[in-house]
C-alpha positions in Angstrom: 68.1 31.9 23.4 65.2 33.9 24.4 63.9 34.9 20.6 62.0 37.1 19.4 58.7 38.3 21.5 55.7 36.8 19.3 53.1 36.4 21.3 49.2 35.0 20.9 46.4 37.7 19.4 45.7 40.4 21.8 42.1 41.6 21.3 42.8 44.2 22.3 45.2 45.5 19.7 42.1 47.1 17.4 41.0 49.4 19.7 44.6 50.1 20.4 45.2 51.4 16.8 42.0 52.9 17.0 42.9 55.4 19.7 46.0 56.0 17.7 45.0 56.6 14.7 42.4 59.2 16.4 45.3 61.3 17.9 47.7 60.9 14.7 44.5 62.2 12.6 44.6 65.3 14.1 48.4 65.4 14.0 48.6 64.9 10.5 46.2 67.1 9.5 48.2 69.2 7.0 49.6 66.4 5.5 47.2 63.4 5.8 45.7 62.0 2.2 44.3 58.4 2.0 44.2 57.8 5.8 45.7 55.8 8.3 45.7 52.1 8.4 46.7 49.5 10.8 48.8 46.8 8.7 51.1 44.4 9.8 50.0 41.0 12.3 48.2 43.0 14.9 46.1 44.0 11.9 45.2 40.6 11.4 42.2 38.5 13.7 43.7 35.5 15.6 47.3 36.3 14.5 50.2 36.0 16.8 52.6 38.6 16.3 55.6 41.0 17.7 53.1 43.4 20.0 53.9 45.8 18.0 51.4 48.3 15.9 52.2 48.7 13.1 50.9 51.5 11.0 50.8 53.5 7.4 50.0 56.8 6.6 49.4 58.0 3.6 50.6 61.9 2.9 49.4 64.1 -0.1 53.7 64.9 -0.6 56.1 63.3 1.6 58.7 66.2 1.2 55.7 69.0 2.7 55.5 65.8 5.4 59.2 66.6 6.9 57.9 69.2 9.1 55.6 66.1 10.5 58.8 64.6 12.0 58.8 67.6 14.9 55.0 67.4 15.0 55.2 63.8 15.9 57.8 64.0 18.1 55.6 65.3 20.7 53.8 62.3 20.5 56.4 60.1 22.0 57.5 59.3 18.0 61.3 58.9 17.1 61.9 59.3 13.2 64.9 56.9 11.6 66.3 56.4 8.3 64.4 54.1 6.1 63.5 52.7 2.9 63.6 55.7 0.0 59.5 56.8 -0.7 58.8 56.6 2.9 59.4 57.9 6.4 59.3 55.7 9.3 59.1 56.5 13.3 58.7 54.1 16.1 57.8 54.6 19.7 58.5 54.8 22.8 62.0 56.5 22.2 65.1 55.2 23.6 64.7 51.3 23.3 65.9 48.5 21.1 63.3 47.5 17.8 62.4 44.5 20.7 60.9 47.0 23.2 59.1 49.4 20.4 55.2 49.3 20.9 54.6 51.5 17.9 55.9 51.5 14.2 54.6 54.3 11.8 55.6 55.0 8.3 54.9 57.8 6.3 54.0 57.7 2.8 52.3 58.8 -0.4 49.5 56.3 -1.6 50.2 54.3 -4.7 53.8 54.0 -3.5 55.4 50.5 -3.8 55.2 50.5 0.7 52.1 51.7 0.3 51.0 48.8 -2.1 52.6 46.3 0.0 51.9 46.7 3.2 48.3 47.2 1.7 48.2 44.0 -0.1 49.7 41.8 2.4 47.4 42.7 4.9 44.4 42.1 3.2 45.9 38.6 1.3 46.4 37.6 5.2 42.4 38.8 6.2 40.8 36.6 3.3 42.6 33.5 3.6 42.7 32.1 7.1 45.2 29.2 6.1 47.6 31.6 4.8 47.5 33.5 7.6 47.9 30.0 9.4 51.0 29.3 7.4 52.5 33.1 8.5 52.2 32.5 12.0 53.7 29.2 12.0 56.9 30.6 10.0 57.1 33.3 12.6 57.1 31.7 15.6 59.0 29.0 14.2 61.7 32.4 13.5 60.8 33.4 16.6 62.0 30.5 18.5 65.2 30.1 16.3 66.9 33.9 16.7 67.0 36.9 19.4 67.9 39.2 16.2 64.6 41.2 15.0 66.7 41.8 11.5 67.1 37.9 11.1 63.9 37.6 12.1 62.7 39.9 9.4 65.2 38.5 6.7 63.6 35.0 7.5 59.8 36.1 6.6 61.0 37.8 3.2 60.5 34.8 1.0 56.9 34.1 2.0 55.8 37.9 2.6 57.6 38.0 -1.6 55.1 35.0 -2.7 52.3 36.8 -1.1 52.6 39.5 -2.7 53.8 38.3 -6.1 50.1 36.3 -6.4 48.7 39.9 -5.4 50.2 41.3 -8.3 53.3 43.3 -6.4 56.8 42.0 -7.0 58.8 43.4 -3.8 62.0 45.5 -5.3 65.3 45.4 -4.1 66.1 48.6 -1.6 69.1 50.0 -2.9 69.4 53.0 -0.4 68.2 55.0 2.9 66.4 57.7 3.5 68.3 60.2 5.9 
């Protein structure tokens, strides 16, 4: 089985969210409130992770943020259904969730995503052995499924005890954006 792609800390991967988050600053413009932030394990020093950046955006009102679906678009960004509160694009188009390079979600700040994403991140930054105790889960997940959704499904609990000692129970998603 070839697993999931988690690979060693890229250094990299800062200045690659940098030069991102410069060109969807100026993209977002009529939308953009609370800023962009790089979240998710490429966010995190030393961490292995999926080479994937993974960003959040926070918009003043995510309905006025629809029209940012064709505005992002011509930055290489597909939009897909996600969880309700939020809107989420990957890059580059036309590839499985294995081959994305780029993971965006849109959303207002102070929303649950927002909080979470948020929280984890930083619980990750401040304690190295937790951040020890991620990796190890992921690449043992890694090593044990080709399926990014078991994958995911298999990081739940801890990612859910995280966040619970930060304060944020993780609530069930009921439905999908469209």
């Amino acid at each position: 089985m070839a697993g999931v792609a988690v690979v060693g800390y890229d250094p990299s991967w800062p200045e690659l969210f940098a030069a991102e988050r410069a060109d969807l600053e100026q993209a977002l413009v009529p939308w953009l409130s609370g800023g962009i932030h790089h979240v998710g394990s490429t966010a995190i020093l030393g961490l292995a992770a999926k080479p994937i950046l993974d960003m959040i955006a926070g918009v003043r009102d995510l309905g006025e943020a629809r029209a940012a679906i064709t505005v992002l678009s011509t930055l290489g960004y597909v939009h897909a259904p996600h969880r309700p509160g939020a809107r989420w694009f990957y890059k580059p188009p036309g590839t499985g969730a294995a081959q994305h390079t780029h993971h965006l979600h849109l959303t207002e700040p102070g929303s649950d995503l927002w909080r979470e994403r948020l929280a984890f991140r930083d619980a990750l930054r401040a304690d190295p052995a937790l951040a020890s105790q991620y990796q190890d889960l992921k690449r043992r997940l890694a090593q044990s499924t080709s399926d990014v959704a078991t994958y995911t499904v298999g990081k739940r609990a801890f990612v859910a005890a995280v966040l619970a000692r930060a304060g944020i129970p993780i609530r069930p998603i009921s439905a999908r954006e469209n």
